[in-house]
C-alpha positions, 0 to 999 in steps of 0.5 A, spaced: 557 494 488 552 489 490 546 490 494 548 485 500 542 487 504 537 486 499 539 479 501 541 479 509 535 483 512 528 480 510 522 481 509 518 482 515 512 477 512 516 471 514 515 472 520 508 473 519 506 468 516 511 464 521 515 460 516 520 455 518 527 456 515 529 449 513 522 451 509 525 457 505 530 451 504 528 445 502 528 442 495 522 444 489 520 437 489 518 437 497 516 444 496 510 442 492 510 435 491 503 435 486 506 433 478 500 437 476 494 441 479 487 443 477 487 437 473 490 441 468 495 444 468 503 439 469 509 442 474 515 443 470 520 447 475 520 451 481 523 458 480 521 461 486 517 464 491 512 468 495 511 473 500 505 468 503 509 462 504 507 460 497 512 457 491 512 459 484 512 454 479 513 454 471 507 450 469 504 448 462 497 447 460 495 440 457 492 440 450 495 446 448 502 446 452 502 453 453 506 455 459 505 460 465 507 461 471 502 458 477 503 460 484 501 454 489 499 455 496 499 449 501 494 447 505 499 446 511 500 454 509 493 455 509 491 454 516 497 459 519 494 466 521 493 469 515 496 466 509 490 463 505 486 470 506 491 474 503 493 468 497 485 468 495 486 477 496 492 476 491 489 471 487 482 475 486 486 482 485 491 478 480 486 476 476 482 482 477 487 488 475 489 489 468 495 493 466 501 492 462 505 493 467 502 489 472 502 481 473 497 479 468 493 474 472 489 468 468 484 464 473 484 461 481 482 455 484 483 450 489 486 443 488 484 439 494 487 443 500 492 447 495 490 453 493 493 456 486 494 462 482 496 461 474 499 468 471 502 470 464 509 468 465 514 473 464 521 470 462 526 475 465 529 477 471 527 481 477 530 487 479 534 485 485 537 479 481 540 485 476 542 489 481 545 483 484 550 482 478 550 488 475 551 492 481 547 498 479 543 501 473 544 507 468 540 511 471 536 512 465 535 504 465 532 505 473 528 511 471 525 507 465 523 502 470 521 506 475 516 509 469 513 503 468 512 501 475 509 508 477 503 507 471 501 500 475 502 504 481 497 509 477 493 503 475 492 500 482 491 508 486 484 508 480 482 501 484 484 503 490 489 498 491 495 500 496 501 494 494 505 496 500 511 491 498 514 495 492 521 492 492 526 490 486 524 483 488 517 484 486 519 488 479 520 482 473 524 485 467 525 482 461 526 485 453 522 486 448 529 485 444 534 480 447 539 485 449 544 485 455 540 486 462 546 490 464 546 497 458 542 502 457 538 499 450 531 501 449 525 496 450 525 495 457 519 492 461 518 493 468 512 489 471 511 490 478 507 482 482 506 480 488 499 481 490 500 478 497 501 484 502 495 488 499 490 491 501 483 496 499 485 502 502 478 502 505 479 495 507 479 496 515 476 489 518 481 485 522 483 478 521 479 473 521 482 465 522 475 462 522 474 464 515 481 464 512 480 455 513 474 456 509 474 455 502 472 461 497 465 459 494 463 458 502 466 465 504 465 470 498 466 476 503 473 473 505 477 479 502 474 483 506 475 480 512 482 480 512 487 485 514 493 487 517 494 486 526 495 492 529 501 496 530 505 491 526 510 494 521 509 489 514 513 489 508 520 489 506 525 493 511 529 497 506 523 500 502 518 500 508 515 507 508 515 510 516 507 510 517 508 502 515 513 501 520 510 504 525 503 501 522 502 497 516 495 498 516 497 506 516 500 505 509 496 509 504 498 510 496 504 515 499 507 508 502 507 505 495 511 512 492 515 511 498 517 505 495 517 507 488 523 512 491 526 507 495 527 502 488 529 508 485 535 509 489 537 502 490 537 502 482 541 507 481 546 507 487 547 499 488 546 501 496 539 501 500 537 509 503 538 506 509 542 501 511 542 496 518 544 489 521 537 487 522 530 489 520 529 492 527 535 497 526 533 498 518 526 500 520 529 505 525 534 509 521 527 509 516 523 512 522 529 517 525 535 517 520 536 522 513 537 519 507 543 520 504 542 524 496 543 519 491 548 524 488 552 523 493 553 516 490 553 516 483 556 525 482 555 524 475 546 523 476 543 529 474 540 534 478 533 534 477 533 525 478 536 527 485 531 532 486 525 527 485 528 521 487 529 526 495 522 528 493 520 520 494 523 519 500 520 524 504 518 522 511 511 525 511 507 521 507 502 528 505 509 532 503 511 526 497 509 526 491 502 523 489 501 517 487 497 517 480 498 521 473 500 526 476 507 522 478 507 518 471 508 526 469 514 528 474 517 522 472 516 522 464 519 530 465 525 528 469 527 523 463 526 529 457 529 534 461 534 531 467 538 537 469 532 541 470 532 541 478 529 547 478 523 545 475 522 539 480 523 544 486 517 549 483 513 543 483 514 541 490 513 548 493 506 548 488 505 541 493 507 545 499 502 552 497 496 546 495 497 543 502 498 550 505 491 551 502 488 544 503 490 547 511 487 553 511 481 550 508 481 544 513 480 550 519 476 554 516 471 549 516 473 547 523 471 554 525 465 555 521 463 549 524 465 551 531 462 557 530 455 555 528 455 550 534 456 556 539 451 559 534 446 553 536 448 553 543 447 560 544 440 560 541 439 553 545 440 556 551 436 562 550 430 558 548 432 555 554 432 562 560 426 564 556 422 558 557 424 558 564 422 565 565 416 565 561 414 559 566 416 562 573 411 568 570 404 564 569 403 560 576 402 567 578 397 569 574 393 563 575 394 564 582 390 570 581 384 568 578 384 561 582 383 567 588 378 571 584 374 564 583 373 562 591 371 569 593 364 567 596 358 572 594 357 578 598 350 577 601 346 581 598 344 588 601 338 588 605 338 595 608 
């Protein structure tokens, strides 16, 4: 069974960056409109589309004619909230991080008043576009895809990046071999892209909308200075963590793990683990509803899949799974030994008892710093009473003496 509302519900980003339908719409050629751009590099063919409101062109170098992807904002795209500021992050991050399961970023620039991002291009299909024809996966195919897509989120947890958008849309796959997308045949590669809703996880500054108009070279402190509004839930509805949707700006590496194990069901089931007519009701069944096990989909899933997968999607974000090798490793062990659920639930409650420690711990450092603080008040006011007795004593004394001091001399006896 397909998966229709990957289709019907959006991703919220639209709405962000305020895009006019008939813009999704409309053709490549008044998308772009630029037959070739950064003075080298010659537009072939429109293939798709990103979540700033840019649009992905397959492209070819003059000199050498090789081909690579490049991913164009226009400058009537730029002037609207928040969409060049998160292009030029993306850009920057792209071209930055280096991973064999990330998008592989070559240089950025600015063309006038576009800006473009040129990437390696990976001839394949994206996840979402497989499961739109095939249905759903193996689940070992799913589960090598999800492997590869952990080690980039491993990749981007050591830089401190959080992706919030991971989705099968923003998961490219493609054959080392040119074998059926559909079977289960070995080479397989999964790379996750999209950069566009990114962000440092310390990053913690708001929008600025005067230095998003500003080109980068005359604003080298832009990636910082964008950042997501408050109380805004950004990313794709299906596979939005439930601290994204109450908060984008909440969403941390678990959000990312969420999304993994959302991408995860969805491959392996064909269904979303939550479903709705709108955004809204989606992101209320993800902050209210329990999902359904995935076995209760596909009866022939081994239990230990099942097992991580619900691990995954856990509602608390500290009560999944961390993000990291640690991840990498729980997947790799679910695929050498799928039917060992029992595993999977020994490591869940070693979490459990390590967050139990982390709490425990957590106190005992709020009440010895308590403690010490009535210590250092007790001593403080003591200090204090002592101080105030001791001066309530001295005027007394030096009454005293000032008395002794004006008794006049007695006259001397003349008897």
């Amino acid at each position: 069974m397909p998966l229709p509302l990957i289709a019907r519900v959006p991703s919220t980003s639209r709405s962000l960056f305020a895009l006019p339908e008939e813009e999704e719409n409309c053709s490549p050629c008044t998308k772009a409109n630029l037959p070739s751009i950064g003075g080298r590099y010659t537009l072939i063919e429109h293939i798709g589309s990103g979540s700033s409101g840019s649009a992905v062109f397959e492209a070819t170098r003059d000199g050498d004619h090789a081909t690579f992807a490049i991913k164009v904002l226009r400058g009537m795209h730029g002037a609207t909230a928040c969409a060049l500021p998160r292009f030029i992050r993306e850009a920057e991050l792209t071209c930055e991080l280096k991973h064999p399961h990330l998008a592989a970023g070559v240089e950025w620039g600015v063309d006038g008043d576009d800006h473009y991002l040129v990437m390696k291009l990976v001839r394949g299909k994206s996840l979402e576009s497989m499961l739109m024809d095939c249905g759903r996966l193996e689940w070992q195919v799913a589960t090598e895809l999800v492997l590869h897509v952990a080690r980039a989120l491993a990749h981007l947890e050591s830089h401190g990046i959080v992706h919030r958008d991971v989705k099968p849309e923003n998961i490219m796959c493609h054959y080392a071999t040119h074998g059926d997308a559909c079977s289960t045949e070995s080479g397989l590669i999964g790379v996750l892209i999209d950069f566009g809703l990114a962000r440092r996880a310390t990053d913690t500054a708001s929008c600025d909308d005067e230095s998003a108009t500003k080109p980068p070279s005359t604003s080298p402190s832009i990636l910082r200075r964008v950042a997501t509004p408050a109380w805004s839930a950004i990313g794709s509805p299906g596979f939005m963590a439930p601290e994204q949707v109450r908060d984008a700006r909440a969403a941390r590496h678990a959000a990312d793990v969420y999304g993994l194990g959302a991408t995860w069901y969805a491959a392996i089931t064909g269904v979303l683990p939550f479903t709705g007519s709108s955004p809204v009701k989606v992101m209320q069944q993800v902050l209210n509803g329990e999902v359904l096990p995935a076995r209760t989909h596909v009866a022939e899933l081994p239990p230990a899949v099942d097992e991580l997968i619900g691990w995954l999607l856990q509602k608390k974000p500290r009560e999944r799974p961390p993000c990291g090798p640690s991840l990498v490793a729980e997947i790799e062990a679910v695929q050498a030994s799928p039917h060992d659920a029992q595993r999977i639930r020994r490591a869940r409650q070693a979490h459990r008892r390590r967050l139990a420690r982390e709490d425990a711990l957590a106190t005992a450092k709020h009440v010895a710093a308590l403690a010490l603080g009535l210590l250092l008040f007790a001593i403080l006011v003591f200090e204090t009473l002592k101080m105030t007795w001791d001066q309530s004593e001295a005027p007394v004394i030096e009454l005293e003496a000032a008395d002794l001091e004006l008794q006049p001399d007695s006259p001397p006896d003349t008897s």
